[in-house]
N, C-alpha and C positions, 0 to 999 in steps of 0.2 A: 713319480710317473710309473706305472701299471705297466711290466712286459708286454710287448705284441701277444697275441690270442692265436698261435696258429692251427685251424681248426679245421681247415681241408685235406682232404687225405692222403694228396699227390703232397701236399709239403711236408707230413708226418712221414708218408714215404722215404720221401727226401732225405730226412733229417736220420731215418733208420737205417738209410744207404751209405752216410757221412760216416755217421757212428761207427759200424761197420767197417769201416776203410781205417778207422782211426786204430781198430785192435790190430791191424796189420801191419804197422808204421815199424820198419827193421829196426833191428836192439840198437842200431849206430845214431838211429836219426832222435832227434829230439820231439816231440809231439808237443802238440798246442790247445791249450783249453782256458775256457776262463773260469774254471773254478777249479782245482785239485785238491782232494780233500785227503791228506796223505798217512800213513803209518798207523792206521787205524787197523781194528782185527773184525774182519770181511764176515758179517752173516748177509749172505744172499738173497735168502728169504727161500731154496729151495729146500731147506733144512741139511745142506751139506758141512762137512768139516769147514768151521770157521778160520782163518787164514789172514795173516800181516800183507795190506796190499793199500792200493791207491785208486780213488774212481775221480774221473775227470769227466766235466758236465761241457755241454757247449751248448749254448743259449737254455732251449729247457729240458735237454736228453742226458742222458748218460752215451756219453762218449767210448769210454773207458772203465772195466772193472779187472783188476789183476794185482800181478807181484807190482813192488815197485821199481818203474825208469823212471829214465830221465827225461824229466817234462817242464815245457814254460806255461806260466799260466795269469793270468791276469789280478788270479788272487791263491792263495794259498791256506790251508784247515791243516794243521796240525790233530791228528785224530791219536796218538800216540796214549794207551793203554786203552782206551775205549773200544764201544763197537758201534758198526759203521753199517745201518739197516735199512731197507726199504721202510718209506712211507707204513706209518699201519693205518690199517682202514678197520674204521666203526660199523660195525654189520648193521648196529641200531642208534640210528642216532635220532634226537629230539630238537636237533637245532633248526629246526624250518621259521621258526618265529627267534630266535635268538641272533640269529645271525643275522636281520636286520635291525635287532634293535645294537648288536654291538658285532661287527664284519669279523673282528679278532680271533674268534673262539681259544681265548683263553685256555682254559681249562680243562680241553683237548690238545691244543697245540703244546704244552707244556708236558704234554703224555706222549709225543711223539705222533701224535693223530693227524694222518695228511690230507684222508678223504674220510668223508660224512653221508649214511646211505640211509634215507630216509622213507618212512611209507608204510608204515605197521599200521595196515588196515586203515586208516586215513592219511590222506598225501592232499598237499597244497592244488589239486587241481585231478580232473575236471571238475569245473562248479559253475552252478547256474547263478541266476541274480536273488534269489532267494537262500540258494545257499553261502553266498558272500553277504547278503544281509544276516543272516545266523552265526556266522562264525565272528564277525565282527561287534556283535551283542553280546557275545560270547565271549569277548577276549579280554584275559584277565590286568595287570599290571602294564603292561605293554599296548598301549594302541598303534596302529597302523589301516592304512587304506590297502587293500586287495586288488591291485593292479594289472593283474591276470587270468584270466580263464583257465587255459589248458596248465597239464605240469611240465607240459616241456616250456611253456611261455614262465613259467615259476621259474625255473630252473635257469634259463634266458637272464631271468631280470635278476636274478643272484650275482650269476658271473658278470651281466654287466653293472651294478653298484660297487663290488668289488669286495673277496670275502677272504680270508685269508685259508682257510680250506679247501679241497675238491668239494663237489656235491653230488651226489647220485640221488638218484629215488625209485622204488617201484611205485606202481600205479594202486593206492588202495581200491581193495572191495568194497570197504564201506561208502568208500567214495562215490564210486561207482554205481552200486545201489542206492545211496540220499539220490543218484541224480535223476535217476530212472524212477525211482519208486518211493522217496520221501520215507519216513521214518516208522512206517507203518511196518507191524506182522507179516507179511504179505509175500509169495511166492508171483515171482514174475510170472505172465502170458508171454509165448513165442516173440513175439513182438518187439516187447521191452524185454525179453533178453537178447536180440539179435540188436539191440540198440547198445548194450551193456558191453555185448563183446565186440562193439564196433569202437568204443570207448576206449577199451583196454587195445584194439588193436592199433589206435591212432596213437596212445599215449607210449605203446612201445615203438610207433615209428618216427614219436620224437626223441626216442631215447630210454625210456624207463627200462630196470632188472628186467620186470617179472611183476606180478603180483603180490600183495602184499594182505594177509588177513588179521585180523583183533575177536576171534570169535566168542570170548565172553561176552563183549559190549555190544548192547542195541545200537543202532540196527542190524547190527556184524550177526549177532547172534541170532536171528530170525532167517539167517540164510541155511539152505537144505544145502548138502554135502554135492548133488548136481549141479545144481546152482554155481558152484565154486567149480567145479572140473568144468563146464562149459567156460567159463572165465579164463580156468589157467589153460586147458587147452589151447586158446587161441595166442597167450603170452609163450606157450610155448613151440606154436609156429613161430615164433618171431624170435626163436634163443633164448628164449628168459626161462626164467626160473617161479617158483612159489614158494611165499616164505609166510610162518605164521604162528602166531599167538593164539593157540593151541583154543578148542572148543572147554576145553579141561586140562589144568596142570596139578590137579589135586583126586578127587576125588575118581574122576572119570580118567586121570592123563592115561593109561593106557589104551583104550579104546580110542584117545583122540591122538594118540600117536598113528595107530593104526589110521582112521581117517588121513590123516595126512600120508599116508606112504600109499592107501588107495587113490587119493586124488594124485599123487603122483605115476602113477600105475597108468591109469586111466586118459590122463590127460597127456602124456610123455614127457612133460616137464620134471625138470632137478628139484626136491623142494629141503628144505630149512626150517628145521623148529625154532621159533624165537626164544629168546633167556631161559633155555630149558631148567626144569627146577620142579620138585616135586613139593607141592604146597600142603601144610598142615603135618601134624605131628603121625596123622591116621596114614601117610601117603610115604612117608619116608623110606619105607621099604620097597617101596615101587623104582628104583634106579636102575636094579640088576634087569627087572622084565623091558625097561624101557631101552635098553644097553643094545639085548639082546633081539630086539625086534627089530632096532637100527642097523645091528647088524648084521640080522638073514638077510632084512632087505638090499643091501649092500652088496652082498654078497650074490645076490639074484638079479647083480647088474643096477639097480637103482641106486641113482644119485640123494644120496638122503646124508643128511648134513645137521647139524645146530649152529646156534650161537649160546653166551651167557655173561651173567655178569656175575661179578664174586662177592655176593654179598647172601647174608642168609634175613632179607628185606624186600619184599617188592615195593615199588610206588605206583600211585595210580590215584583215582578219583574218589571223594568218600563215595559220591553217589554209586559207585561198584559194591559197597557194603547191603544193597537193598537188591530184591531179586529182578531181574529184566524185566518181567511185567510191567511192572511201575513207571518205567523209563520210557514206553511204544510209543512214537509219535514226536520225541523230540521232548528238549527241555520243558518247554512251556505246558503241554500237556503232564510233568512228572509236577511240574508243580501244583498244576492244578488238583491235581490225584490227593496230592499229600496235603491237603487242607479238607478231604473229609475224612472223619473218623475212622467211619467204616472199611477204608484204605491204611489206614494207619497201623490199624490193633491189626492187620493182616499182615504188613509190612514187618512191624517190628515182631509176631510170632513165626514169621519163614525166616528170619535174620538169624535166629538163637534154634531152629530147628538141623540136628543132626540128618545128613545123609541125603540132603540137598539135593532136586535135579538141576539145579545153575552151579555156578562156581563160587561159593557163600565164602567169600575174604574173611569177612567178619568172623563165622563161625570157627573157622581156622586158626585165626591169630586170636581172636577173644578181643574184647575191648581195653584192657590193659596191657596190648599190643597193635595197637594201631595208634599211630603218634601223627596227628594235625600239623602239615608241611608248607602248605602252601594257600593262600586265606588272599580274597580280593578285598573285600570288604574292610574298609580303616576300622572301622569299629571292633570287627573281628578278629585283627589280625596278633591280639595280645596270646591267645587260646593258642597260637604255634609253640609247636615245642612240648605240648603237651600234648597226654593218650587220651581217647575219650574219655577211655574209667576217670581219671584227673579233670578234666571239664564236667562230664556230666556231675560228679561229688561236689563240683566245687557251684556248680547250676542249680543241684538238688532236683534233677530229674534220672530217669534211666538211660542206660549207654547208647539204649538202640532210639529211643527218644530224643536224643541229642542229636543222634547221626541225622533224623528227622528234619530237626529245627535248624540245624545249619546248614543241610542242603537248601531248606528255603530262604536261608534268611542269604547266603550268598548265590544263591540261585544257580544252585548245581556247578560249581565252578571251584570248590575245597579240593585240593588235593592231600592225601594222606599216605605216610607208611605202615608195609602191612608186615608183620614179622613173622614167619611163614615155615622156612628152609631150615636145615642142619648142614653145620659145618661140615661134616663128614663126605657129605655128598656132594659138597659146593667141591672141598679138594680133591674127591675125587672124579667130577667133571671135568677139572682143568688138566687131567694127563688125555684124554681121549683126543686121537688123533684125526677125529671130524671136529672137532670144535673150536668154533673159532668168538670173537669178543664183540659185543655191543653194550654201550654204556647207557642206552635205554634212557637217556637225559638229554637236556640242553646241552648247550655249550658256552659256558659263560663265567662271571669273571664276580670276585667278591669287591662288588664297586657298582654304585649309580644304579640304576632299573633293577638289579639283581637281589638287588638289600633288603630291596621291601617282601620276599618272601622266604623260605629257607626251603632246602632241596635236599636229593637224597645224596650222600657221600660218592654213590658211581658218576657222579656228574664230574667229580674231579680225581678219581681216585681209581678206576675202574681197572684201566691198561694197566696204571706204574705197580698196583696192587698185583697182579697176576706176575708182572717179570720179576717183581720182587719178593712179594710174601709166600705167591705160591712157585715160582718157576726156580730161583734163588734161595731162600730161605729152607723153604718143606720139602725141593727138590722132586714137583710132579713133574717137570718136562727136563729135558734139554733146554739149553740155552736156545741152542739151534732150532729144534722144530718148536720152542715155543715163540718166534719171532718169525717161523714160517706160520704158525698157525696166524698170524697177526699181517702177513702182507699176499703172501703167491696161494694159502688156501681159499680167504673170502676172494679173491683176485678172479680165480678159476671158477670157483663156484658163479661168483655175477659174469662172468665172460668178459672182465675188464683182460685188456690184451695187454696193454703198456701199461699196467703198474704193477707193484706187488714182486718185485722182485730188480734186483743188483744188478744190471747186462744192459751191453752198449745196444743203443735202440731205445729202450724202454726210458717213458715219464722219467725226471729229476726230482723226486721225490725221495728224501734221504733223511733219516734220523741221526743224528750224534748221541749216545747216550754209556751212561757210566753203570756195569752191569754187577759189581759192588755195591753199590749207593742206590740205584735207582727204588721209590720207593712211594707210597702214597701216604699221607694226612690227614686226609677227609676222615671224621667221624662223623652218627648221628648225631650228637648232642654240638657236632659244629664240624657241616659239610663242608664249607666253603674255604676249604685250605688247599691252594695246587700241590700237586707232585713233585718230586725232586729227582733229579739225576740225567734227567734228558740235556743236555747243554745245548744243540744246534739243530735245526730245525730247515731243510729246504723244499721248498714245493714249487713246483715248475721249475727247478734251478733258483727261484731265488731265496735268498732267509728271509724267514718269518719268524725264528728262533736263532739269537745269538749267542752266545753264551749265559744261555739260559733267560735271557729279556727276549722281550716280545720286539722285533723292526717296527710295526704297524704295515708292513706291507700288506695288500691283498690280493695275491695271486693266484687265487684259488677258479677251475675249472671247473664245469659243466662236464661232469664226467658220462656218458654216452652208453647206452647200454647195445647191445646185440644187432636189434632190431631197426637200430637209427637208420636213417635212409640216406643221411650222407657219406655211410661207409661204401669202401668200391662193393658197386652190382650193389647198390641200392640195400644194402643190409639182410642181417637173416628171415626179416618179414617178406621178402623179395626172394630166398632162397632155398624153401623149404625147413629154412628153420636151424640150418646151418652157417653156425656164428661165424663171424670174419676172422682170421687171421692175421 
């Protein structure tokens, strides 16, 4: 049976006031909880001295966080050598389709992942009747019927199926524009933009961050720099934030940094670079210029922020290997393209041309570094595992020719790894004290629907990878602020109030984990290995993680962004913009 769902604000109140009264209970009296997770060593999540203490949950709050007394409890966690952390939250998560095909999320939950924030530039909603006929044509391994419209009605139908994570979302751009404007070149009229940011504003007063951009991909990438500040302006009347996958993480990332800290400027809104990383071997020097624009701006009062994941790998779609031309108008039109010639010899001479005005994958990694991931097609799907340069040799065609015939032969629907990044820069992204983690993946489990394709290693690797090879091992963080960076900074940043940190009051959301041992698995040549070292797992108060096995519970929440209208006084869409407390 599924905990009650307490979701009005006078009971969350409530339950903030209990909690409260429980840190007061004199050294003589006995206090009372039903879960005590005891003699554990206390990281917060505010990045302070870690500390031998005990936290007592009562239904789904944290009651108690301190030394240890003397407490009764309905159940008892021996936490003894281990440490004892808030929830960590995935800045990027891919689990919008996975988690109904399996509620578990495995392979986050076994990373200590308690909430999933989803929306890089596409999110589950708003959609019209032609855009749920398309995504559903679309969909690879996994079918399902599209049961809702808006992304607060998404986000609805999650929590009630039942899921064992939290879930957030920003509201995508791209979404936003297929709804208004279809997949066309095309700069809105007054009109259908004042429809666009009516969009974004209904979707943050069901809940969503902020905004969410993918500005390499069509249609994302046909958007003017206006276009996007008129959007997150209005997300940022309402508390949210803008986060985004950079117009350029290679060639151009500088200049699309800066965009991003103007649209921040401009709009008022917080914003967030996605899986920051400087792509290609031409760009790798670019870290220091990008450090240091983050941090005038910073320093000039703007909320400017990243995420990342630790891998020197992107994923993403082959068809991202051809320039955005090709793609205007949606799949069916990219295919028609690419069945004339005269589109072809174009296609495949901008793929291999230096110095690109799109963001050329291909050119970057080379074709002996882009490795075939993920294949719909049965026929296809022997070619996983292998680089282009290895299929096209083994076809007897060229690399950029292949990338051609297999977007059409599985109808734009190939996913592939693009090998991109330097070590160098990845370790030294994870001591930066804005930076916080997304695994830029699914969430999902080496078993049943998951088998039939192969994925990237951050899918199960991403978190336990950072506490362990980089924050333990190489020694870029602190224990401490590397487990804040991981729950009370992305916490702050989305305006989540009650999670993201250890204090009576706040969500029961608790990790157990062995900061010795803790560690990841996943390789490319075989992602699909969970992490190790997390043993205990609670979310809402209850486990989802036992001694390292999965309960099968699903008590994962609809987690609420700023702007929700059922926060008291109607939320910050109702208050000028000033998030609830």
């Amino acid at each position: 049976m599924k905990p009650n769902k307490i979701t009005r604000p006078l009971a969350i109140a409530s339950l903030m006031l209990l909690a409260g009264c429980a840190t007061t209970t004199a050294p003589d009296q006995v206090a009372t909880y039903d879960l005590l997770i005891r003699n554990g060593t206390i990281y917060d999540g505010t990045g302070g001295a870690p500390y031998v203490g005990n936290v007592g949950i009562t239904g789904d709050r944290i009651a108690y966080v301190g030394p240890p007394r003397p407490a009764r409890s309905g159940r008892m966690v021996d936490a003894g050598g281990l440490a004892v952390a808030p929830g960590f939250i995935n800045m990027l998560s891919w689990a919008t389709e996975s988690l109904i095909a399996d509620p578990r999320a495995q392979s986050d939950i076994r990373q200590g992942i308690t909430t999933e924030v989803m929306g890089e530039g596409w999110s589950m909603g708003p959609q019209t009747p032609e855009m749920k006929k398309s995504s559903i044509e679309q969909q690879g391994d996994f079918k399902f019927p599209i049961e809702w419209t808006t992304l607060g009605e998404y986000l609805t139908y999650m929590e009630k199926r039942g899921i064992a994570p939290n879930i957030a979302s920003f509201v995508g751009a791209t979404t936003v524009r297929q709804h208004e404007l279809g997949e066309r070149d095309v700069d809105p009229n007054p009109q259908q933009l004042d429809r666009m940011r009516g969009l974004v504003r209904q979707a943050m007063q069901e809940g969503a961050m902020g905004v969410g951009s993918s500005l390499i991909y069509p249609p994302a990438a046909f958007a003017e720099t206006d276009e996007l500040i008129a959007l997150v302006t209005e997300a940022g009347k309402c508390g949210g934030m803008y986060i985004s996958h950079m117009r350029s993480e290679g060639d151009r990332l500088v200049e699309s940094v800066d965009e991003l800290i103007e649209i921040s400027r401009r709009s008022g809104a917080p914003a967030e670079i996605y899986h920051l990383k400087q792509a290609g071997r031409a760009n790798w020097g670019k870290l220091d210029a990008v450090i240091a624009r983050v941090e005038a701006a910073r320093a000039q009062g703007l909320k400017i922020t990243a995420d990342m994941y630790t891998y020197t790998a992107g994923g993403t779609g082959l068809a991202a290997s051809m320039p955005p031309w090709v793609q205007e108008g949606g799949v069916e039109a990219m295919l028609e393209r690419l069945k004339d010639p005269k589109v072809v010899a174009r296609v495949k001479a901008e793929m291999v041309r230096p110095g690109s005005d799109w963001e050329n994958l291909y050119h970057h990694a080379g074709p002996d570094r882009v490795l075939l991931s993920n294949i719909v097609d049965p026929s296809l799907k022997p070619l996983i595992g292998k680089t282009v340069a290895q299929a096209a040799k083994d076809r007897g065609v060229s690399p950029e020719q292949l990338v051609i015939d297999l977007t059409l032969a599985d109808r734009g629907r190939i996913g592939a790894l693009y090998f991109l990044m330097n070590e160098d820069n990845v370790r030294r992204q994870t001591s930066l004290p804005w930076m916080s983690f997304g695994s830029d993946a699914e969430a999902a489990a080496p078993e049943g629907i998951f088998l039939k394709s192969s994925t990237h290693p951050r899918a199960y690797g991403n978190f336990a990878r950072f506490l362990g090879k980089y924050a333990r091992d190489e020694k870029t963080a602190p224990l401490a602020d590397a487990v804040r960076r991981l729950t009370s900074l992305p916490a702050d940043n989305l305006g989540i109030r009650d999670r993201g940190r250890l204090a009576p009051g706040m969500a029961a959301d608790v990790v157990i984990f062995d900061p010795a041992t803790i560690a990841d698995h996943a390789t490319f040549e075989q992602p699909m290995q969970y992490a190790t070292g997390v043993r205990d797992v609670f979310i809402n108060g209850v486990a989802v993680l036992r001694d390292g096995n999965h309960t099968g519970a699903t008590p994962g929440r609809f987690v609420k962004g700023p702007g929700w209208t059922g926060w008291p006084g109607g939320g910050a869409c109702a208050n000028g913009g000033k998030r609830p407390q």
